[in-house]
KOLGU-4560 file (N, C-alpha, C; in nm, 3 decimals, padded with zeros to 5 digits):
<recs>
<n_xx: -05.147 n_yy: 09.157 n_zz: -14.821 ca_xx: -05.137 ca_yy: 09.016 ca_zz: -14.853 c_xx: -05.117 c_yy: 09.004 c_zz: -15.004 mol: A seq: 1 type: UNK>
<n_xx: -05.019 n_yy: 08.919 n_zz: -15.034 ca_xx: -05.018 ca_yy: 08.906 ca_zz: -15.152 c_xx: -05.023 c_yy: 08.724 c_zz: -15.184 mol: A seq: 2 type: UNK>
<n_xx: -05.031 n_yy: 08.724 n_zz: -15.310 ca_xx: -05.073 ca_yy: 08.586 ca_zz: -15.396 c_xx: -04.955 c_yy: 08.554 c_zz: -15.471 mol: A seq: 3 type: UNK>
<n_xx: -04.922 n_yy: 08.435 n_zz: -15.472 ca_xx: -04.792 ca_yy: 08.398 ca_zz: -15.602 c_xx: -04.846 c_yy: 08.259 c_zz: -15.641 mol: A seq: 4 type: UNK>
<n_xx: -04.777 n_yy: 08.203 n_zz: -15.732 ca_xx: -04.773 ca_yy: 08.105 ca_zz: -15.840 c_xx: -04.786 c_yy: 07.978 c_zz: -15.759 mol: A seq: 5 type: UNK>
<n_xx: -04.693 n_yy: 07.936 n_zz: -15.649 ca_xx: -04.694 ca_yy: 07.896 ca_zz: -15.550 c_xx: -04.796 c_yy: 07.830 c_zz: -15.483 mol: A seq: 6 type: UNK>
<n_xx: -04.870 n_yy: 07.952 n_zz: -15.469 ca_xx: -04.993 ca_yy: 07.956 ca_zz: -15.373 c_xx: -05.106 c_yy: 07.883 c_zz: -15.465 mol: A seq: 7 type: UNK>
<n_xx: -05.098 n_yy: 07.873 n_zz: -15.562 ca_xx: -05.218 ca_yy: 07.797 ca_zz: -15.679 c_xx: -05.126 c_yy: 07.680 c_zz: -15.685 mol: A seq: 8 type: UNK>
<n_xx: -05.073 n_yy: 07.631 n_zz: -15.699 ca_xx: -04.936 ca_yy: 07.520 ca_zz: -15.731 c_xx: -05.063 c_yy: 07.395 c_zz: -15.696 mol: A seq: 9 type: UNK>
<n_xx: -05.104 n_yy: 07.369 n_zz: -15.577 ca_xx: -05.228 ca_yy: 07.225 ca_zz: -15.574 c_xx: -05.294 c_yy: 07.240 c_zz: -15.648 mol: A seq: 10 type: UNK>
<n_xx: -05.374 n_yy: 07.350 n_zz: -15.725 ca_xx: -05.500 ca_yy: 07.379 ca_zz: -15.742 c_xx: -05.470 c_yy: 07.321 c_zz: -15.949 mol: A seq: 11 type: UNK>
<n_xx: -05.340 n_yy: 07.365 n_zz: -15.927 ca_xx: -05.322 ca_yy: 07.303 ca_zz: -16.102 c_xx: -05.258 c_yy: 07.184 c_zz: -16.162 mol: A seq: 12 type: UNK>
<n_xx: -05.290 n_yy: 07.101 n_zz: -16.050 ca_xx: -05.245 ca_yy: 06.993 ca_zz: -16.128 c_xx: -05.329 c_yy: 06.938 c_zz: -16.178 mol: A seq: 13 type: UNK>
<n_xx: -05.320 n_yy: 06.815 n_zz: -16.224 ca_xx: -05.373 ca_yy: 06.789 ca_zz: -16.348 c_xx: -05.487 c_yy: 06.669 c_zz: -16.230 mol: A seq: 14 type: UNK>
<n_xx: -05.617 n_yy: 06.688 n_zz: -16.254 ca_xx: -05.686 ca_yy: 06.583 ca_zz: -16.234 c_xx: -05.732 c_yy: 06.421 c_zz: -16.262 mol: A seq: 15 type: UNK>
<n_xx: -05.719 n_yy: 06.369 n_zz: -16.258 ca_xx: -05.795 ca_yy: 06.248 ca_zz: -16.358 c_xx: -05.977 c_yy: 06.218 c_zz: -16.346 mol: A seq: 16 type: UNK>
<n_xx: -05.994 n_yy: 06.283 n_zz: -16.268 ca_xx: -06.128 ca_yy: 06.267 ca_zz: -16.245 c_xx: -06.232 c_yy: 06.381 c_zz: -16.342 mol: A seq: 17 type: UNK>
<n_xx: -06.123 n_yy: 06.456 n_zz: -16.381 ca_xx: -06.170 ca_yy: 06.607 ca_zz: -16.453 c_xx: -06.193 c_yy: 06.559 c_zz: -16.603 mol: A seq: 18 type: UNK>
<n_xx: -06.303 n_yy: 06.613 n_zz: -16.611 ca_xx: -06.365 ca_yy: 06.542 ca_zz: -16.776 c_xx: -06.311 c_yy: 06.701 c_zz: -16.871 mol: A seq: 19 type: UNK>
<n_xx: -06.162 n_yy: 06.705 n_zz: -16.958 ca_xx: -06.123 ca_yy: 06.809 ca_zz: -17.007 c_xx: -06.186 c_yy: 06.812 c_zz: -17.161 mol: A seq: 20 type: UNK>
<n_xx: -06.319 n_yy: 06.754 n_zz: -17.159 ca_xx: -06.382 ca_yy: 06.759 ca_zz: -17.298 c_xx: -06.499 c_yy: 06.903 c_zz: -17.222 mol: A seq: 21 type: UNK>
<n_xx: -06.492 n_yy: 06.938 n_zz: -17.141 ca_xx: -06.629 ca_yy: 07.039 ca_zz: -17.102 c_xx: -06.546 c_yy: 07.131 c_zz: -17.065 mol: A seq: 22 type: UNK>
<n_xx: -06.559 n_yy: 07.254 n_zz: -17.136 ca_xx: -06.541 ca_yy: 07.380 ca_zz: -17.179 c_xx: -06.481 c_yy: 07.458 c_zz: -17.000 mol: A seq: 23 type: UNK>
<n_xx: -06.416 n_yy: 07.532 n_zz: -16.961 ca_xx: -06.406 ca_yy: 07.536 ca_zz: -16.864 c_xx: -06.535 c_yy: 07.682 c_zz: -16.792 mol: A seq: 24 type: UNK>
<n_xx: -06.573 n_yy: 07.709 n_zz: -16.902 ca_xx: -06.670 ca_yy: 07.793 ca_zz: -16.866 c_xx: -06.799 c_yy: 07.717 c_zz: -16.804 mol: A seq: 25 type: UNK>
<n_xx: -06.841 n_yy: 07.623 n_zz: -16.897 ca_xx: -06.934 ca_yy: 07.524 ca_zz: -16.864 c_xx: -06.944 c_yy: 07.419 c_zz: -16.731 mol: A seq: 26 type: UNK>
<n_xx: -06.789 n_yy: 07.433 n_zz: -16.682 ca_xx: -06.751 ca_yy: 07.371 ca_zz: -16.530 c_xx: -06.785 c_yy: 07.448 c_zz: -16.444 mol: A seq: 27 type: UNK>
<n_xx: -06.732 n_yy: 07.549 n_zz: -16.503 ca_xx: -06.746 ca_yy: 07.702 ca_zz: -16.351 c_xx: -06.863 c_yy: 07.726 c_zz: -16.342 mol: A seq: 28 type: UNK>
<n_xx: -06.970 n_yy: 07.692 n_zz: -16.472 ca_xx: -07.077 ca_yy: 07.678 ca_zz: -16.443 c_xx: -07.165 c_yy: 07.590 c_zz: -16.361 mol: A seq: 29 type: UNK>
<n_xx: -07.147 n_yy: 07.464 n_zz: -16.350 ca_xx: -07.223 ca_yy: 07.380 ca_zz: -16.299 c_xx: -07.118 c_yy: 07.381 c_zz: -16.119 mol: A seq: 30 type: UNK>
<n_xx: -07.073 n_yy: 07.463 n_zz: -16.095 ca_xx: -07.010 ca_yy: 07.432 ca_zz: -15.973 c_xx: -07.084 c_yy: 07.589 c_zz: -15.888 mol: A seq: 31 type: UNK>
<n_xx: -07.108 n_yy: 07.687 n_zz: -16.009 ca_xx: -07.132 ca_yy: 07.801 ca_zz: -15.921 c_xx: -07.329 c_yy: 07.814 c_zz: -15.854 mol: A seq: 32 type: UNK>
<n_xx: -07.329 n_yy: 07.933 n_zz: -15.759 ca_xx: -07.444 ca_yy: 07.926 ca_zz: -15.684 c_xx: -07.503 c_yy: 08.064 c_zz: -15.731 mol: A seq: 33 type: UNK>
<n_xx: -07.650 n_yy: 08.066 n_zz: -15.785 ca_xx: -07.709 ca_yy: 08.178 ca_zz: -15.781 c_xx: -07.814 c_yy: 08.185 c_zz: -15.659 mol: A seq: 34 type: UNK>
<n_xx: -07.744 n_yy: 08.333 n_zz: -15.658 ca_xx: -07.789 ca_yy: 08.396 ca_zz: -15.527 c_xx: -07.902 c_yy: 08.480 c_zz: -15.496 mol: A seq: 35 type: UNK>
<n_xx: -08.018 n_yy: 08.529 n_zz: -15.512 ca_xx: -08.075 ca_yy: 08.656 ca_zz: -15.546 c_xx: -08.080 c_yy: 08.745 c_zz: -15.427 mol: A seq: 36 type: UNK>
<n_xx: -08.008 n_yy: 08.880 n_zz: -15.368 ca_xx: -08.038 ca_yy: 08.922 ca_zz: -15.276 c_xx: -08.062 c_yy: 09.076 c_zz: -15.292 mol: A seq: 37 type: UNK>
<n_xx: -08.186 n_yy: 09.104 n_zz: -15.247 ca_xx: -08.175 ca_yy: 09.236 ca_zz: -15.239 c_xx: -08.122 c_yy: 09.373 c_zz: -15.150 mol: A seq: 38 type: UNK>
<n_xx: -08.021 n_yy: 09.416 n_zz: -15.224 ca_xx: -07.927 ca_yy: 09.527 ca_zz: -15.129 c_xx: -08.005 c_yy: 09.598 c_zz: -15.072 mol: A seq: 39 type: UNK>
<n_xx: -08.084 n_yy: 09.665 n_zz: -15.088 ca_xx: -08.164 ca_yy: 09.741 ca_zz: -15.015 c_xx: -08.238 c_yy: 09.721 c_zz: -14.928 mol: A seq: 40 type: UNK>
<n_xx: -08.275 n_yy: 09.609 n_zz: -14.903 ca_xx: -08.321 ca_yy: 09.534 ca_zz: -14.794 c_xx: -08.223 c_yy: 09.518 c_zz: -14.711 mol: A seq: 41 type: UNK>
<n_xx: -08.099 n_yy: 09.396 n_zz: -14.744 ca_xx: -08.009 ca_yy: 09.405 ca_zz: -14.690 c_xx: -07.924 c_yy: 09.527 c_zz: -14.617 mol: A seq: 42 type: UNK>
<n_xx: -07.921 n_yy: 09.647 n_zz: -14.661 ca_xx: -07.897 ca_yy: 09.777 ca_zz: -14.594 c_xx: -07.964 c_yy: 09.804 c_zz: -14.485 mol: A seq: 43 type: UNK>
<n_xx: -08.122 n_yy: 09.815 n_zz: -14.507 ca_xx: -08.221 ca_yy: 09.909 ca_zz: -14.422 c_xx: -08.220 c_yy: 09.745 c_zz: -14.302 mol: A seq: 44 type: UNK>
<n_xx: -08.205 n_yy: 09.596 n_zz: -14.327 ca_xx: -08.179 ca_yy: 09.510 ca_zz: -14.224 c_xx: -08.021 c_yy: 09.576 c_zz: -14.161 mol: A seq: 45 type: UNK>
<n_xx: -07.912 n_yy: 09.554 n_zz: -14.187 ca_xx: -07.819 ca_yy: 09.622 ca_zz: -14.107 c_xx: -07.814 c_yy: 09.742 c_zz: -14.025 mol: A seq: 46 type: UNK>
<n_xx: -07.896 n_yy: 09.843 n_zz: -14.078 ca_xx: -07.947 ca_yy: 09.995 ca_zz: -13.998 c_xx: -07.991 c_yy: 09.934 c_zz: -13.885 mol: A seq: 47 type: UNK>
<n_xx: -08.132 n_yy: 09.885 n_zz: -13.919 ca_xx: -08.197 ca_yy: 09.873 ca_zz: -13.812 c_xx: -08.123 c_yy: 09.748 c_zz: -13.683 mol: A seq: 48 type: UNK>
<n_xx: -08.017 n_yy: 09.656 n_zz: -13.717 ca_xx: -07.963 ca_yy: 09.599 ca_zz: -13.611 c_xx: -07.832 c_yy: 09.677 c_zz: -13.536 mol: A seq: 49 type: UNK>
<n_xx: -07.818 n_yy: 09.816 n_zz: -13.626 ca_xx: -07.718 ca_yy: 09.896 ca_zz: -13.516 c_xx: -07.754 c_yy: 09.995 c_zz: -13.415 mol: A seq: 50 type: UNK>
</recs>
């Protein structure tokens, strides 16, 4: 599978609702989810359901 320019084409237009005074790091921030999970748990749970 591949990705082209195209394929983002909705994703860049221009918003009006988008406040372009906040840093775009600071967006990706308030949109993203912290997660805490522990792999090793998560592993020895998958073992034991096969």
């Amino acid at each position: 599978m591949s990705l082209t320019t195209d394929d983002f084409a909705e994703f860049m237009a221009e918003d009006p609702a988008d406040d372009e005074e906040v840093p775009l790091g600071d967006a990706l921030e308030e949109l993203a989810v912290d997660i805490e999970v522990d792999a090793v748990e998560e592993v020895r749970d998958v073992r034991e359901r096969i």
